[in-house]
N, C-alpha and C positions, 0 to 999 in steps of 0.2 A: 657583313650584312648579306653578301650572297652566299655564303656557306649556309647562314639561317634559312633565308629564301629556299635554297633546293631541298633543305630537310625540312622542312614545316611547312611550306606550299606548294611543293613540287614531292614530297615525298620520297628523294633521291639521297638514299642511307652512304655515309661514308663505307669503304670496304676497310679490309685490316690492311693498315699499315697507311692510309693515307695523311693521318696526322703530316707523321714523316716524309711521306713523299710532297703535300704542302708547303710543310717551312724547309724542307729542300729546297727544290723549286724558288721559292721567296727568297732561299739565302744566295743563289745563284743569281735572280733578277738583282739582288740588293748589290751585289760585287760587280755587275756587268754598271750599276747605275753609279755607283762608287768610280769606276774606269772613267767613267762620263764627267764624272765631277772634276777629277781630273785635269783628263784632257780640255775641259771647254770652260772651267773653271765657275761652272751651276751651281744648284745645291738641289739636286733630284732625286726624293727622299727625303730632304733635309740631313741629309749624313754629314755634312762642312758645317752648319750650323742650325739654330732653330729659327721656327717661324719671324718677322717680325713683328708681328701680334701674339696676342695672348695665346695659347693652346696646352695640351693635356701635357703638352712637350715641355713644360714650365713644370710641371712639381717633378719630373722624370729627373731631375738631376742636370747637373751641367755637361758640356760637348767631354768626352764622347760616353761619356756614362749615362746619357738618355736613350744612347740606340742601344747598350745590352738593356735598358729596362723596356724599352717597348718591344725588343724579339722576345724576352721572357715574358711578356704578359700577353704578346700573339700568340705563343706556343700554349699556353695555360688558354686563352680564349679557345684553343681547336681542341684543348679536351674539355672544354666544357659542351662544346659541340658533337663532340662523339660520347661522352657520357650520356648525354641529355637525349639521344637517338636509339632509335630500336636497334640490333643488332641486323644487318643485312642479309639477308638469304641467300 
């Protein structure tokens, strides 16, 4: 949602190559939160299991084959957001 926000209310165009620098980033926060899980025995992210209510994490498939399907459908969401943008000057 904030990705949308800066490009369609704020008018702040992704530059080249941020996709990647993005789910970089995300995949770094996601293994520091992974370490967390861990150590203190959480579920931050939900990486150890899914919600216990209902959520989108239910048709994604079972532990751990829900979190390759929501990195692949974050990555596919940030090209739809650079697709759907002007090109940056």
């Amino acid at each position: 949602m904030t990705a949308c926000f800066l490009v369609w209310g704020c008018r702040r165009y992704p530059r080249a190559g941020a996709v990647w620098r993005v789910y970089g980033a995300t995949f770094v926060f996601t293994v520091i939160a992974g370490a967390g899980d861990l150590i203190t025995g959480g579920n931050y992210m939900f990486l150890r299991e899914k919600p216990e209510y209902g959520s989108l994490l239910n048709v994604m498939g079972p532990w751990p084959w829900y979190i390759l399907s929501t990195a692949a459908l974050a990555l596919a969401l940030l090209f739809v957001v650079r697709l759907l943008t002007p090109q940056a000057s």
